[in-house]
N, C-alpha and C positions, 0 to 999 in steps of 0.2 A: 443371489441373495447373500447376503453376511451373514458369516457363522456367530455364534452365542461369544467367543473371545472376542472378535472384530467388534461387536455391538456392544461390549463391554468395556473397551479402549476407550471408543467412541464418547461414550457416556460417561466414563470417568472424565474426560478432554473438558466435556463441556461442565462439568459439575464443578472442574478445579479453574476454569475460565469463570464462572459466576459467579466462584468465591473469590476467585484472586484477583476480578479483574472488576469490582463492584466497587467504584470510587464514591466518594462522600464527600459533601461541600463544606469546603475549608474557611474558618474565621477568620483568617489574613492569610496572605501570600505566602509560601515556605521564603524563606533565607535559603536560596541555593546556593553551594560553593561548588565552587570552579574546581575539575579534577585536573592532573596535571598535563593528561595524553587530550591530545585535540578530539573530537567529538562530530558527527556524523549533523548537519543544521536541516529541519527539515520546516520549510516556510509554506505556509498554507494560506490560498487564494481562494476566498468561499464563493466566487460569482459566476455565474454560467448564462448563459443566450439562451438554453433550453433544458429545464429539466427532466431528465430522463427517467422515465416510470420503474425502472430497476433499480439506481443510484440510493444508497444509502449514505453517504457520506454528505458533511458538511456543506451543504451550500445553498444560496440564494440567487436568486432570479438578477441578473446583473443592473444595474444603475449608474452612471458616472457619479452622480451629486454623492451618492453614498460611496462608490470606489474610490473616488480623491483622497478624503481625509480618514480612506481605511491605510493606501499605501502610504500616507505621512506618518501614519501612529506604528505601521511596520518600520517604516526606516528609522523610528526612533525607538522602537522595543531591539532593534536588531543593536545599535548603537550600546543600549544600556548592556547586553550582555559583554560585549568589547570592554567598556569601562569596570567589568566587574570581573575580568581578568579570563575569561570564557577561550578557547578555542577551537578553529573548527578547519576541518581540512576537504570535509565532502559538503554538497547540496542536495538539496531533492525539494525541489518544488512542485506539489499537487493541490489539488482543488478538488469541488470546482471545476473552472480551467482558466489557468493561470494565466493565459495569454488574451485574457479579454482585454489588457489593454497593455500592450508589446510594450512602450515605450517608460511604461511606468515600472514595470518587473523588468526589464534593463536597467534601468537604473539601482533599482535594488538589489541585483547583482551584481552591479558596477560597485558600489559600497561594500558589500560582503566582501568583495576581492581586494577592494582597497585597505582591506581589514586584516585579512587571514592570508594566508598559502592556500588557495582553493586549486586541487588538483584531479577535481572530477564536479560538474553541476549536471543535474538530471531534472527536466521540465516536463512535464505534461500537457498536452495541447489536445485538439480536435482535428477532426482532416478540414476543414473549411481555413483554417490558420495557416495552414501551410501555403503561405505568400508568399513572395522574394521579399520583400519589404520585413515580414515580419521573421522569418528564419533569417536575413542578415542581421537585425538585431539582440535576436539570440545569441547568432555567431558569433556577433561581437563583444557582446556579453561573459563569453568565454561558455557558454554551455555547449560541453560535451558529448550526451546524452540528449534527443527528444524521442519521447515516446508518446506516442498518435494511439487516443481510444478511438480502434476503428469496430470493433467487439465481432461483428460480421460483414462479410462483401455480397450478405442476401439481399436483395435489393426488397423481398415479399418479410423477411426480418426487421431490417431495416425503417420500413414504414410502420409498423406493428409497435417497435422502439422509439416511434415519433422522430425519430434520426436522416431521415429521408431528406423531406425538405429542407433542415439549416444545413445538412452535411454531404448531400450529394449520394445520386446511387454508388455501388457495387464497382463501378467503372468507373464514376470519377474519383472516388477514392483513391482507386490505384494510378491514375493520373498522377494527384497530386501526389501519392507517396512517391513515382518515379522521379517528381520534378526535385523534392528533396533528399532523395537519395544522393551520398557521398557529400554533401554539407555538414554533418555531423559525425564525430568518430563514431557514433553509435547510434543507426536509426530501427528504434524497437515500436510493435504493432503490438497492443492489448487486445486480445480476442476472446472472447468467451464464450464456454462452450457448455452445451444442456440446458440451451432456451425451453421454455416449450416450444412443441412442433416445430423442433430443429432435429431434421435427420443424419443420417450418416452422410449420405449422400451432399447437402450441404456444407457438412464437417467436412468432408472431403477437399469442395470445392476451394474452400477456404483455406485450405492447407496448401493445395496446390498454384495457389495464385502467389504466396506468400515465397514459396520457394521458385516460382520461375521470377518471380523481380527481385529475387537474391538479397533478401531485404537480410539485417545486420540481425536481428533477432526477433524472436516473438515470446509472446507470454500471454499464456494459455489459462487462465482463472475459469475454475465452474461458476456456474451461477449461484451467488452468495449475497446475502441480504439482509435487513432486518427484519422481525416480524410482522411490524406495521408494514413496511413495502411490498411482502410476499404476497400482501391481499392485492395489491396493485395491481403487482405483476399478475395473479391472480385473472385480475380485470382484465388486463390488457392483453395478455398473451395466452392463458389457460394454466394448467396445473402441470410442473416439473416434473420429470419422474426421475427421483434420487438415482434409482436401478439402475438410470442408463449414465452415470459416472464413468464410473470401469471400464466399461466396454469405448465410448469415447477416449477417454485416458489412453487406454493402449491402443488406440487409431492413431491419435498425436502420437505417441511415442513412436509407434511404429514407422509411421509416415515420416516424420522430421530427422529419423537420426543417422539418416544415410550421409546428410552434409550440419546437422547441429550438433552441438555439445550441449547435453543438460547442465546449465549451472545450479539452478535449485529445481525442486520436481516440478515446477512448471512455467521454467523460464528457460529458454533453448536459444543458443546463440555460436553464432559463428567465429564468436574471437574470446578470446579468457579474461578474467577480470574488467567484466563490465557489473555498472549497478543492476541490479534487481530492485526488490523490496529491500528498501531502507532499513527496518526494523528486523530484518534475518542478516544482513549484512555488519550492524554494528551492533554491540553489548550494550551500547548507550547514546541517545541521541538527545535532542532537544528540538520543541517546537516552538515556533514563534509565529502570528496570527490568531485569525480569532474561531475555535474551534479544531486546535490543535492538540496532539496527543503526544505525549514523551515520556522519554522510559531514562530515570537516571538514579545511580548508585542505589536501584533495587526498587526505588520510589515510581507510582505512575502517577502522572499529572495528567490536566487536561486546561485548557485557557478556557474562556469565558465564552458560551456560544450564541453570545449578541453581539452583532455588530455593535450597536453603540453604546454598550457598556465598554467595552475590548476599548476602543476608541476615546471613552470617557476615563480609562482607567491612564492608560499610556501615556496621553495628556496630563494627567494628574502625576507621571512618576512614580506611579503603582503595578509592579507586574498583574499583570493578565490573568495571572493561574488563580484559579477558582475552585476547580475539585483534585481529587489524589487521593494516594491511598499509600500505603508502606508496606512492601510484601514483605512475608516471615519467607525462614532462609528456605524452608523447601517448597514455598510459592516460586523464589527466585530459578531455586534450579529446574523447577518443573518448569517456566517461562526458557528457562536457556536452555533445556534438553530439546524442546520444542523444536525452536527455530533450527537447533542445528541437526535435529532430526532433517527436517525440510531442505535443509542443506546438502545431505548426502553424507556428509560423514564427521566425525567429531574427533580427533587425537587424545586419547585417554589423559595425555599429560595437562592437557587444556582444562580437561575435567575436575583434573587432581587438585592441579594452580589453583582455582577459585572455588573449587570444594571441597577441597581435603583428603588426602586416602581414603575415608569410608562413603563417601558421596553416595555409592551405590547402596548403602544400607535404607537409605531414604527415599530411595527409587525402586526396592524391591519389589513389592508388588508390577512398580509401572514395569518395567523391566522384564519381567520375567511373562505379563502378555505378551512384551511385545515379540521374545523371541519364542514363544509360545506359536505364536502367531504367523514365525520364518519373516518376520518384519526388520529385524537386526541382527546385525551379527558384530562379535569382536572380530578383526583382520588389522595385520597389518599395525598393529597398535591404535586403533580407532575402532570408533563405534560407529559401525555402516548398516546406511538403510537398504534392505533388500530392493529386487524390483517390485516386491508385495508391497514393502513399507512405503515405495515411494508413492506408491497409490494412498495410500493408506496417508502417508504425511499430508496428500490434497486434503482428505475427506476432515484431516483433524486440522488442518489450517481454515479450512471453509468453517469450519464451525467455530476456530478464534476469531476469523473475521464477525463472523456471525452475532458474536458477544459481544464484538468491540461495536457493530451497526448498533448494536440495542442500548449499549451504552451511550452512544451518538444522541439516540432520540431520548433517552431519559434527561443528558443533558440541555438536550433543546427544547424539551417540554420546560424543563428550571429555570433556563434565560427566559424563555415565552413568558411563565408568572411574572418575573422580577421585571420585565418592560412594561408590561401590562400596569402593574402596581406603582410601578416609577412614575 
């Protein structure tokens, strides 16, 4: 059970995520300007074969007639930000799943690179993708990263998650991962852990398969949702029990780090500077598609989450971006203490650089839980998260995802009227 500090971190996390991170629909487009360091691009695919009863994030039921003239109006919203002096040196393509149609997301990589110095691209796929056909076109592509949402190899899971049929049991999952393995500098498995009626014993299972196919990394997310979906899942699977976080948490940990390195608290990998999560890895990114979210020079944007508005707008020569919001300065650093909490450690001079010598005055409170808490500590000239805090960085990252799902559906309830009425 959490103690009274724990459940008060907690609670603040989410209180300063639903005021800081409560966007509001914009009367025209911002005028973005271009910063002068290249910038982290992050392109969102909204279409999938099967939606999954747990899934909060952006997507629709896939369609070619509608995918066509969504990847033309990508390849031209990607173009506009080139001509407006933008640049970008990493990728990260999610969904969705990105790879519903291989040849078309090649080519939009193909252009990205034709554009930038791309020296890292990171894609998201399903185990059912993992073709020779479609991982050489990746390859070719130049994606260095695929990461396979396999979430579990329970095959009585699995079917529960409606995952079964389009994606193959337990066993052929690890098929296909074998046959793609060593095709990519980095082949990463999305797992996630505290279904309901997911045991230890399953956890187990699933740890150990992972580590006998020597796979390049994994990444370990709790189950995290919107409101509206948890009744879903609800339906589908029974009721979570938060309680058994912790005790899972230090299973993974324990089990994985005989041969992984934690790069963030719940991304474990066998080789150093690979992607993780996009938005703990850069200060500022950009997105592009339709129901995408970006974080630049303090501001949070979101694009438009109708397809064919996004589609009608890009065609017209009208950026996409629809809602946003302007964090004040100690929204900002409470967003980048965050992440670099979940990071594992922060160099105090990093702090100083973008906030000032007294940074700390405005963190006081947060701060003073947290090492209240044996969550942080100075060392070393940095601020390092305990092995408490790293626990502790999941439970308050789940509940930023958590804000950011619910902001998802507020804006897709907005696009829904605005087509409706169109």
């Amino acid at each position: 059970m959490k103690n009274i500090s724990e459940l008060l971190l907690n609670k603040l996390v989410k209180s300063m995520m639903h005021r800081s991170m409560k966007v509001h629909a914009l009367s025209s487009p911002p005028v973005l300007k271009a910063p002068t360091e290249p910038l982290l691009l992050y392109v969102h695919i909204p279409f999938c074969e099967v939606l999954c009863p747990y899934c909060s994030f952006f997507k629709v039921k896939f369609d070619e007639k509608q995918a066509i003239p969504y990847f033309d109006a990508l390849e031209k919203e990607i173009l506009c930000y080139s001509e407006r002096g933008f640049k970008f040196d990493e990728v990260y393509v999610g969904g969705g799943t990105p790879t519903v149609m291989p040849e078309r997301l090649g080519g939009v990589l193909q252009l990205i690179r034709s554009l930038w110095d791309i020296r890292e691209i990171s894609v998201e796929t399903n185990p059912n993708h993992l073709q020779p056909r479609i991982m050489k076109t990746l390859k070719d592509s130049g994606v260095t990263r695929l990461s396979v949402g396999v979430q579990t190899f329970d095959d009585e899971l699995l079917r529960k998650l409606k995952r079964f049929n389009k994606y193959g049991s337990g066993d052929i999952i690890q098929e296909r991962l074998r046959d793609a393995a060593g095709i990519f500098e980095t082949l990463n498995v999305d797992m996630i852990f505290n279904f309901p009626e997911q045991s230890e014993e399953m956890l187990e299972r699933d740890i150990a398969i992972i580590k006998n196919m020597n796979l390049d990394q994994a990444t370990f997310y709790p189950l995290m949702s919107s409101t509206s979906v948890k009744e879903k899942i609800k339906l589908a699977l029974g009721h979570s029990n938060v309680n058994n976080e912790k005790k899972f948490y230090k299973l993974i940990v324990a089990a994985l780090s005989d041969i992984y390195e934690r790069t963030s608290s719940w991304c474990f990998t066998r080789k150093g500077n690979t992607l993780d999560e996009y938005i703990t890895n850069r200060d500022s990114y950009i997105g592009v598609g339709s129901g995408a979210f970006f974080y630049l020079s303090g501001n949070l944007f979101t694009t438009t989450f109708s397809i064919e508005h996004y589609i009608e707008m890009i065609n017209a020569d009208i950026p996409a971006i629809t809602m946003g919001k302007q964090l004040s300065g100690k929204e900002k650093l409470q967003y980048f203490l965050l992440m670099a909490f979940f990071s594992g450690k922060l160099p105090l001079k990093t702090i100083r650089k973008n906030y000032g010598r007294l940074w700390f005055i405005h963190m006081f409170f947060e701060l003073s839980l947290a090492f209240l808490l044996r969550a942080a500590i100075f060392k070393e000239g940095s601020l390092k998260a305990t092995e408490r805090g790293r626990f502790l960085s999941v439970t308050l990252m789940r509940d930023f995802f958590t804000t950011v799902n619910n902001i998802r559906e507020q804006c897709r309830r907005l696009s829904d009227r605005r087509d409706k009425a169109a």
